[in-house]
Structure formats: structure tokens, C-alpha cells
matplotlib code that plots the C-alpha trace (Angstrom):
import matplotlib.pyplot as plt

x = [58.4, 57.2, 54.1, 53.8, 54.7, 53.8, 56.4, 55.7, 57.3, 56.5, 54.3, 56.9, 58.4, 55.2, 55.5, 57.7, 55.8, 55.0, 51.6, 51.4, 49.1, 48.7, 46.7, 44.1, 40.6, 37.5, 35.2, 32.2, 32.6, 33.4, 30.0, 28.3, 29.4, 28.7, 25.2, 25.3, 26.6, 23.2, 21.3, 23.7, 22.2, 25.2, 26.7, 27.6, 30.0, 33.2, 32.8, 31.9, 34.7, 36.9, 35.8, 35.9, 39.5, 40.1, 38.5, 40.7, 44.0, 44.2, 44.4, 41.7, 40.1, 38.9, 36.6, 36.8, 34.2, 35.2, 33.5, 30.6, 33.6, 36.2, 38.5, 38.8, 38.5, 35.8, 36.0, 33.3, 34.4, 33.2, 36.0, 39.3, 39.9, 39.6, 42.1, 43.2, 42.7, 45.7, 48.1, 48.0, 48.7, 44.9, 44.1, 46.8, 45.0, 41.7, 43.0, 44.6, 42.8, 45.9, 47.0, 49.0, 51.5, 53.2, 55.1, 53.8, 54.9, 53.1, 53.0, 51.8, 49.2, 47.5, 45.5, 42.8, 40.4, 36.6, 34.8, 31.7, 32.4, 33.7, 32.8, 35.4, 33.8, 36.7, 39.1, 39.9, 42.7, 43.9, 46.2, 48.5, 51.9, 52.7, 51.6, 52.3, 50.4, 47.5, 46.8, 46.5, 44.1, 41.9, 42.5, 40.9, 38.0, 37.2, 37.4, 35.1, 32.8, 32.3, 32.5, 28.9, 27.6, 28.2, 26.5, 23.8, 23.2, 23.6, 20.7, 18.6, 21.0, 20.8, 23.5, 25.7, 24.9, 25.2, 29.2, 30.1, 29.0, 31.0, 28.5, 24.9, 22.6, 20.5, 17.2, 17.0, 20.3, 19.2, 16.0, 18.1, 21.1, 18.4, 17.7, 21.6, 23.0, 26.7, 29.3, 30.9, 29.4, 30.9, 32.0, 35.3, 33.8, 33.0, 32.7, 31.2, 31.6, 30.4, 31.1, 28.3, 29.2, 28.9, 28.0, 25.5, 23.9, 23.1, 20.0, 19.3, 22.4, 21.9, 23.7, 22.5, 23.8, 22.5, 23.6, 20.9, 22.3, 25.4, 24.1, 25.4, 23.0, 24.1, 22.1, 23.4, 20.9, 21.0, 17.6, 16.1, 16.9, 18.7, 16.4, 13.6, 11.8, 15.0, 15.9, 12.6, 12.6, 15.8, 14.3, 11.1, 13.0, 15.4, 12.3, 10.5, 14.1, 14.4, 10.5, 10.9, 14.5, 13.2, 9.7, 12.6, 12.2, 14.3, 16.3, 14.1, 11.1, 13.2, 13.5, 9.9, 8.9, 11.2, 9.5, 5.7, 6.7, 7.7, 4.9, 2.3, 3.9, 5.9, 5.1, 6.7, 10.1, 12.1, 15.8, 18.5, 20.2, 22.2, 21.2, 23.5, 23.0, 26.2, 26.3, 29.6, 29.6, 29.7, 31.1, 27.7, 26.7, 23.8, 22.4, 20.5, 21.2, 18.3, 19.7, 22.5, 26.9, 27.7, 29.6, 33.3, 35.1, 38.6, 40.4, 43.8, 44.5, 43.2, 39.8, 38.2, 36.5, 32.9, 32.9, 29.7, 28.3, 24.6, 22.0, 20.0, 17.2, 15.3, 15.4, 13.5, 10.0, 8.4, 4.9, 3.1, 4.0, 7.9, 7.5, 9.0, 7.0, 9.7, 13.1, 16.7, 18.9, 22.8, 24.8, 28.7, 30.9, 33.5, 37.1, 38.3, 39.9, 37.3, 35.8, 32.9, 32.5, 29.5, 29.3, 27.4, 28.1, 29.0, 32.4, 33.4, 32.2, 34.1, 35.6, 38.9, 39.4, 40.1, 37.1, 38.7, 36.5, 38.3, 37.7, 36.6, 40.5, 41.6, 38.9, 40.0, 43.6, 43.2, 41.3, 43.7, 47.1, 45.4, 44.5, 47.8, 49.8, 47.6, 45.0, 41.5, 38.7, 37.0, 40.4, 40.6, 36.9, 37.9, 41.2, 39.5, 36.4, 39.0, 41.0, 37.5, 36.8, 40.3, 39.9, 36.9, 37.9, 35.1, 32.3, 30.9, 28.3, 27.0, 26.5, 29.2, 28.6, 30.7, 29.9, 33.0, 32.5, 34.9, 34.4, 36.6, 38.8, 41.1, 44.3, 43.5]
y = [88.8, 92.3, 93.9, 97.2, 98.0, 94.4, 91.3, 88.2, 86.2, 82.3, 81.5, 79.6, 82.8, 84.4, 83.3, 86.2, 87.2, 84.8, 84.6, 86.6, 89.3, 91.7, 88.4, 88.0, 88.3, 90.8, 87.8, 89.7, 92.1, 89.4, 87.9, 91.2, 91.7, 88.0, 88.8, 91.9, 90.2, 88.1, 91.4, 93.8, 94.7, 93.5, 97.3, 96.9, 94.0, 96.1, 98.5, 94.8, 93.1, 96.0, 95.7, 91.8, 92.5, 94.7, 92.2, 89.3, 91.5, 91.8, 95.7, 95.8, 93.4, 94.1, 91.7, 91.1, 89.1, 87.5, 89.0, 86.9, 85.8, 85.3, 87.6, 90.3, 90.7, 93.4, 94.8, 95.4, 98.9, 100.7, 103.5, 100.6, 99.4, 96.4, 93.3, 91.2, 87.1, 86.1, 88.9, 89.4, 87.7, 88.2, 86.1, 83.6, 82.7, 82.7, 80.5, 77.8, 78.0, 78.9, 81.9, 84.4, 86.7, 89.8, 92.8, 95.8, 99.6, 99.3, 95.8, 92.7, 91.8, 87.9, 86.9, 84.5, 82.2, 82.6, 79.9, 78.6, 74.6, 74.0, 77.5, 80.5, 83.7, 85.8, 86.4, 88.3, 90.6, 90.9, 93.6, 93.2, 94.4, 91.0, 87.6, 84.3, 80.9, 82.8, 85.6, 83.2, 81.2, 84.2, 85.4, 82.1, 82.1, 85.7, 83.7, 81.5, 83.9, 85.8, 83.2, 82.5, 85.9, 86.5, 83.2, 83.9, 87.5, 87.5, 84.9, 88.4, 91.6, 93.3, 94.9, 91.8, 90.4, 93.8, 94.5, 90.9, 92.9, 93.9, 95.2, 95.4, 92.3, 91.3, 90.2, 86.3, 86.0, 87.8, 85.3, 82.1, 83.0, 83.4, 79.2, 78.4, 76.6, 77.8, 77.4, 74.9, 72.3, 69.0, 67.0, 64.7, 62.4, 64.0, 67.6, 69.3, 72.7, 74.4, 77.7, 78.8, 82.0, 84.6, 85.4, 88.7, 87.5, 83.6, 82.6, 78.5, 77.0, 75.8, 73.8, 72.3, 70.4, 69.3, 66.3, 64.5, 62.5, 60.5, 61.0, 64.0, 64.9, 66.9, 68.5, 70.1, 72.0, 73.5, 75.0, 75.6, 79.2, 81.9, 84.7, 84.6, 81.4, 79.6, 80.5, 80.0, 76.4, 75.6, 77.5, 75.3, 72.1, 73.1, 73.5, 70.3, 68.1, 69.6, 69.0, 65.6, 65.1, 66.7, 64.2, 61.0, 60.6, 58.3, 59.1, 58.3, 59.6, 63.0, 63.3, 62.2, 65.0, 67.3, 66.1, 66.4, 70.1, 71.1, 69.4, 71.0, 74.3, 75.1, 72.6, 74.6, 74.4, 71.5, 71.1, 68.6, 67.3, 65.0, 64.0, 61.8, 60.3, 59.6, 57.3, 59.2, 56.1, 53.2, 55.5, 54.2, 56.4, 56.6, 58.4, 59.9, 61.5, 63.3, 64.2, 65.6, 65.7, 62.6, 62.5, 62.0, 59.8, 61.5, 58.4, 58.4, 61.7, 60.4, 60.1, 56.7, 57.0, 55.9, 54.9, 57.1, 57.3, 55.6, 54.9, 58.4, 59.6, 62.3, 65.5, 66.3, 68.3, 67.2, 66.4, 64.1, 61.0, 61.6, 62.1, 58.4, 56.2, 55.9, 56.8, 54.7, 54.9, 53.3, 52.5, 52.2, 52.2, 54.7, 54.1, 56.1, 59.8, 59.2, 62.4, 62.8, 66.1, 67.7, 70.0, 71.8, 72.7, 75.9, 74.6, 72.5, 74.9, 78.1, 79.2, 81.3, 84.2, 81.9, 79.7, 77.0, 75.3, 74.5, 70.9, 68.1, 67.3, 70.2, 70.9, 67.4, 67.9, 71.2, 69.8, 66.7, 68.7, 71.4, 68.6, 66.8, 70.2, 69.8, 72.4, 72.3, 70.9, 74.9, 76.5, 74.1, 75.1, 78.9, 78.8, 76.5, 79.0, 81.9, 80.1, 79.4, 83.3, 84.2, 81.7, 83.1, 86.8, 87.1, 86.8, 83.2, 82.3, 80.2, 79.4, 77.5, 75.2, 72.9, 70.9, 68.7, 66.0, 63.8, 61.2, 60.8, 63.6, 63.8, 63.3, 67.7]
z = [57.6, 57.7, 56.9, 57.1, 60.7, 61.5, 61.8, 61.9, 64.9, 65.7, 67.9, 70.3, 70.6, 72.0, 75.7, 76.9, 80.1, 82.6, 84.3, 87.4, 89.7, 85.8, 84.5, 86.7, 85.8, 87.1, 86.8, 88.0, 85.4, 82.6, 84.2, 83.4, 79.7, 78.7, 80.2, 78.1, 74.5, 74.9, 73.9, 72.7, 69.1, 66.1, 65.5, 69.4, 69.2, 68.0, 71.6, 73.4, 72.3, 73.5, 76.7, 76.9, 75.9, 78.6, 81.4, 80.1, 80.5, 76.9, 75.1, 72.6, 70.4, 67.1, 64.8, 61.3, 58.8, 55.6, 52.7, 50.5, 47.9, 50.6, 49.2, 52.2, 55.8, 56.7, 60.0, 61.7, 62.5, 59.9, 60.0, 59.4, 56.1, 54.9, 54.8, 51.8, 52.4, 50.2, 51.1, 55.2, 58.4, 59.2, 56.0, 56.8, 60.1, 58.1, 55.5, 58.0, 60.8, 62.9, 64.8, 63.9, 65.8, 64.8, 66.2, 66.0, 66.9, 70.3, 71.1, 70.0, 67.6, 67.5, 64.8, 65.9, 63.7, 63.9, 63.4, 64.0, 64.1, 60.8, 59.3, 59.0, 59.6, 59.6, 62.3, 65.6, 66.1, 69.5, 70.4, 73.8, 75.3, 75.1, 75.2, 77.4, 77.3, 79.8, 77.1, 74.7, 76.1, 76.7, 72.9, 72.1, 74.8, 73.2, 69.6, 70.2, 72.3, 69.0, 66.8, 68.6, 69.2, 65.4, 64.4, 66.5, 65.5, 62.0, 61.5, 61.7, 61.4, 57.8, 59.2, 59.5, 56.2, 54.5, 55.8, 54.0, 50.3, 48.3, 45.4, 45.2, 45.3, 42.6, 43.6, 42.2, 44.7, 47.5, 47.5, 47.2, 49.4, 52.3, 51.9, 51.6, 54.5, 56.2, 53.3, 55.7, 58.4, 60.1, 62.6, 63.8, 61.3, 58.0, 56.9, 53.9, 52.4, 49.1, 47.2, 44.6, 42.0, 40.9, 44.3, 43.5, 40.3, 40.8, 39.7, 39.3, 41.5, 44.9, 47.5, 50.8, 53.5, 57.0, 59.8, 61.0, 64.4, 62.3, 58.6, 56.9, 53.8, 50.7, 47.6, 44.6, 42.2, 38.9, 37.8, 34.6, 33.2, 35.0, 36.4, 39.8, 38.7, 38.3, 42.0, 43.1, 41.9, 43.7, 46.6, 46.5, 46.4, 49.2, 51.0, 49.8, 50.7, 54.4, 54.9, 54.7, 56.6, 59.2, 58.8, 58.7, 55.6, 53.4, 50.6, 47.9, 50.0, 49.8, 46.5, 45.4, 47.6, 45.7, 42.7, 43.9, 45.3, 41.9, 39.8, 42.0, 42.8, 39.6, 37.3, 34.5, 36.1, 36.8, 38.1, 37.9, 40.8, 43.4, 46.3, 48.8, 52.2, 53.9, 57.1, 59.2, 61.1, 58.2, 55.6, 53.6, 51.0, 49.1, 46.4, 43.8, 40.4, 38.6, 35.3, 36.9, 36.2, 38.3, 41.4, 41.3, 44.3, 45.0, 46.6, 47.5, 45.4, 42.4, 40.7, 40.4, 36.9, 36.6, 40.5, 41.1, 37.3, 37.5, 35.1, 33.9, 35.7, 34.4, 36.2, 39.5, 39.2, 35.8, 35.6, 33.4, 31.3, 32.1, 36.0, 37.8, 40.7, 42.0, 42.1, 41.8, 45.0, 44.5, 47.1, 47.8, 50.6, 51.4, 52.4, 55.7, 53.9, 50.5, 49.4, 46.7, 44.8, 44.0, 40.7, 38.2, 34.4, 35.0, 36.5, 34.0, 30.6, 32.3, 28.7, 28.8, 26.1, 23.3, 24.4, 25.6, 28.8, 32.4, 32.0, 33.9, 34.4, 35.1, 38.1, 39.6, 39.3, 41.0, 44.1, 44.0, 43.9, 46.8, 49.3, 49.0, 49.9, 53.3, 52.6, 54.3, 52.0, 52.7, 51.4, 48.2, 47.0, 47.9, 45.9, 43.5, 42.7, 42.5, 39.6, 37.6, 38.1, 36.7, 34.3, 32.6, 34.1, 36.3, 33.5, 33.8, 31.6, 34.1, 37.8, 39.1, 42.3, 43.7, 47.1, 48.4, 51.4, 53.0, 55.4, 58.4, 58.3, 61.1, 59.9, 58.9]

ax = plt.figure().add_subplot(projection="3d")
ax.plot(x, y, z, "-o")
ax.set_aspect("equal")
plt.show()
């Protein structure tokens, strides 16, 4: 397959130059520019990674991030152009997690994944004359060295945050996307991942996630109206719901903190909501609807109706005669492979030209016929947000949010 002067070759094919004297390493000078990366300000990585190349016996080494909507690859030298995810061998490796060789004019290019545990960042494109089972293995150390400085970094570069934008902020997102979690987090025994649009205007949609020891927690929000208040009550009860996790809190303790934060802070606002509590090790899950869509149990690629529906709740933050003592936690065990979906309105009330909505069945179907052609739960909620978009042609009257979790997922 050829891409421009590019061609794709298999990656058996890759080991054309056995290891010898040309691969060995300057460790005192890898030493020094590991030492360096600790402090080297974000706009330094592209020149760093160049000369980490060049101690590993590699050519040059060039780092790309994945854009807020995961639609292109932004390098992080600002004079290359930008790469399409759907429509490159650099997106290919970003979409499956997989590398990705190809001939070029002068050599060899490979296409490494960056990630950061479960989370794509983007990917890594390492240029050499060509490439045996040593290079490779360095082309993957200098993955994951990146993977890290970039995770690390970009907790407090502008600069970082500003070369994944693709248009200008507004300010009710800007506030909110600063509480949001990684899109993606896990472990061998359960991983969760989440996409929220539009990704420059949101205003009342949230999504968090967070492992505590074995217990992966999850939160989806959807706030009353759609300007600053609205994200600053989802921002307030992200904040109220981490308080008390980190405190050991249980579930319902969480969410009756939710519900005090908002009747004492903004007691004009209020927000409906889900919040779960999965044991990774039992598959136990718990949890919570506050006036919320109900959860939907994918098992065995199909939806088990009513398996997570739960008597109504009212909504979390409202004062007064309808506030609750207490609130209702439900229980149900998982089955090894289950995974629970997370939604708000917005997803299912997407309206095409002739008004027509997406529909409940349609969403399902979409994440049930996705995961059975062996994609990654991230890359079925990044396809599966794209299709809304289209659907409505990128002018949703709504936030749309949708949080997907799966327990024991190693057979990906």
C-alpha cells in the first residue's frame, strides 16, 4: 500500500539487518538526555527526541499528539503538517495500538503508539536505514519514554494543551475540561474510556473516572442549562465525588456529598447523574441513578433490556422538601467480558436533517457491531462520537457524553 512516497511493508518483513557493532548504545550519553528530559521545558521535546534517536542508533524521531476530537495527528514541530487519524499509517497505529512500518525514499519509517497506560496520545515516528528486532525495541523504549514525558508535562504546558486545538475555546469548556480525567484509564482487569462533545462549546456534560486499589469508579453528568453555571455545577460535584473517594467514602456517602456540595454551594443548580462502583476483582457493581438515562449492560454483543433500569431517584443537588436522607444503591454481578455504558440525552436525541433522532437502538447496535469486529472499547467511542457528529452534521443541540467500562478485558 502506498502513501505518498510511503509503503506499507509487514512488520515480519522489518528484520533485514542483524544486530551487530552499528547497534550499540552511548549509554552515558543516553544517561545524560534522560537526566535532561526531566527538566527540558515541553517546546524542547521535538530537538530531545532527536537526539534520543540518535543515541539508540535510530535517525530521527519525531512526536505527534492526537487532536481534542481525535481526528488528526499534530506534530509537535510546529513547521510539519498535520496527519489525518482515519486516512494514514500514523493513524492506523493510533487507532490499534500497533506499529506500523513503511518504506520511504530514504529509509524506513515505524509508526509507534503513545500511550500512557490505557490512553492514546498520539504516536511516534521513527525514521531509520533500516530496522531489525534491536531497533525496534529501542523505537518502543523511546515510545514509552515520551509517552511519560508528555503525560507528565502537559499536566502544566499551555503549550501542550494549546497544539491539540483545533479552534478556539469557549470559556464554560475551558473551565470544565480542566476537572475531566484522561479520556481513557485501566488495568489487566477493567478499563474505562469516555468521549464528551462538542469538544470547544460543552457546557453541562461531564465524565469522570478514577481506580481506587481494585475498584474502578465512574460518573456521568448532565447539568441543568448550557452556559458557565451549568459547567460549574458539574465542576462542583466532580469535586464533591473525588473529596470523598479519596476520604474512603462509600458509594452512597459519595453521592450525598455531591448532593450537600450542590445545595450549599449552588443551590439553584442541580444535575442528573450515574454513579457506579465496580469491584475489578468480583466483577460487583454498584450503583446509583439520580434522575438520570439508565445504564445499559452489553453482554455477549447484545443488550440485556432493563438489566440496570432502577427505581427514580430525583436528581443530585436539590435542596428543600425534594432533597433524599439517603440515597438507593443496587447491586448486580458482572459476567467476565460484561460492559456497562454510560450516556446522556444528547446521544440519543442527535436529530438528522429531516429530524429524525439517533436512537437508543441505533447507539447500541453501533457499539455492539464495533466491538465484535475486534476494536478497542477507546476506538468504538471515537468512531461512535464521529457518526453522532455526521449524523446531526456537527451541530448538536446538545452535549453528548458517553462513558463505556468493561470488566476483564484481556481477551483485546
Amino acid at each position: 500500500m502506498k502513501l505518498g512516497t510511503e509503503e506499507v511493508i509487514p512488520l515480519s518483513d522489518t528484520s533485514r539487518t542483524p544486530s551487530g557493532p552499528d547497534t550499540a548504545i552511548d549509554e552515558s550519553r543516553l544517561e545524560e538526555l534522560i537526566i535532561e528530559a526531566q527538566t527540558a521545558l515541553p517546546v524542547e521535546l521535538p530537538a530531545l527526541a532527536n537526539r534520543c534517536a540518535c543515541a539508540l542508533g535510530l535517525d530521527t524521531a519525531l512526536v505527534y499528539l492526537v487532536d481534542l476530537q481525535q481526528q488528526l495527528l499534530i506534530p509537535l514541530d510546529e513547521a510539519l503538517e498535520t496527519l489525518p487519524v482515519d486516512r494514514s499509517p500514523a493513524g492506523w497505529a493510533y487507532r490499534t495500538v500497533s506499529p506500523q512500518v513503511v518504506e520511504a525514499d530514504d529509509g524506513l519509517i515505524l509508526w509507534m503508539p503513545l500511550i500512557d497506560g490505557a490512553e492514546r496520545l498520539g504516536v511516534l515516528a521513527v525514521r531509520t536505514a533500516s530496522l531489525d528486532g534491536v531497533r525496534m525495541r529501542r523505537s518502543r523504549m523511546l515510545a514509552h519514554l515520551f509517552a511519560m514525558l508528555i503525560t507528565s508535562k502537559r499536566a502544566y504546558s499551555d503549550w501542550l494543551a494549546a497544539r491539540t486545538r483545533t479552534a478556539t475555546m469557549r470559556l464554560p469548556a475551558e473551565m470544565l475540561r480542566a476537572f475531566l480525567p484522561p479520556r481513557t484509564i485501566g488495568s489487566s482487569r477493567c478499563v474505562s474510556t469516555a468521549v464528551l462533545e462538542p469538544a470547544y462549546e460543552v457546557a453541562g456534560d461531564a465524565f469522570d473516572h478514577s481506580v481506587v486499589k481494585n475498584v474502578l469508579h465512574t460518573m456521568i453528568l448532565d447539568a441543568m442549562g448550557h452556559d458557565l453555571n451549568a459547567g460549574l455545577t458539574t465542576s462542583v460535584a466532580m469535586a464533591a465525588a473525588r473529596n470523598a473517594r479519596r476520604h474512603g467514602a462509600d458509594l452512597a456517602d459519595i453521592v450525598g456529598s455531591v448532593d450537600q456540595a450542590l445545595a450549599r454551594w449552588l443551590p439553584d443548580y442541580f444535575c442528573t447523574g450515574v454513579l457506579c462502583r465496580l469491584d475489578a476483582e468480583t466483577g460487583v457493581l454498584r450503583w446509583v441513578n439520580c434522575g438520570h438515562p439508565p445504564p445499559l449492560l452489553i453482554r455477549a454483543e447484545r443488550v440485556l433490556a432493563g438489566a440496570l433500569d432502577s427505581p427514580p431517584q430525583p436528581p443530585i443537588g436539590l435542596a428543600g422538601p425534594l432533597a433524599l436522607v439517603g440515597r438507593q444503591v443496587h447491586e448486580v454481578a458482572l459476567e467476565l467480558g460484561d460492559c456497562v455504558l454510560l450516556y446522556t440525552d444528547g446521544v440519543v436525541e442527535a436529530r438528522d436533517a429531516d429530524g429524525a433522532e439517533f436512537g437508543l437502538d441505533r447507539f447500541t447496535d453501533f457499539i455492539i457491531r464495533s466491538s465484535s469486529a475486534g476494536q478497542r472499547p477507546a476506538e468504538v467511542l471515537r468512531l461512535l462520537i464521529h457518526a453522532i457528529l455526521d449524523y446531526q452534521r456537527n451541530q448538536l443541540r446538545d452535549d453528548a457524553t458517553i462513558l463505556l467500562f468493561e470488566w476483564n478485558p484481556q481477551h483485546r
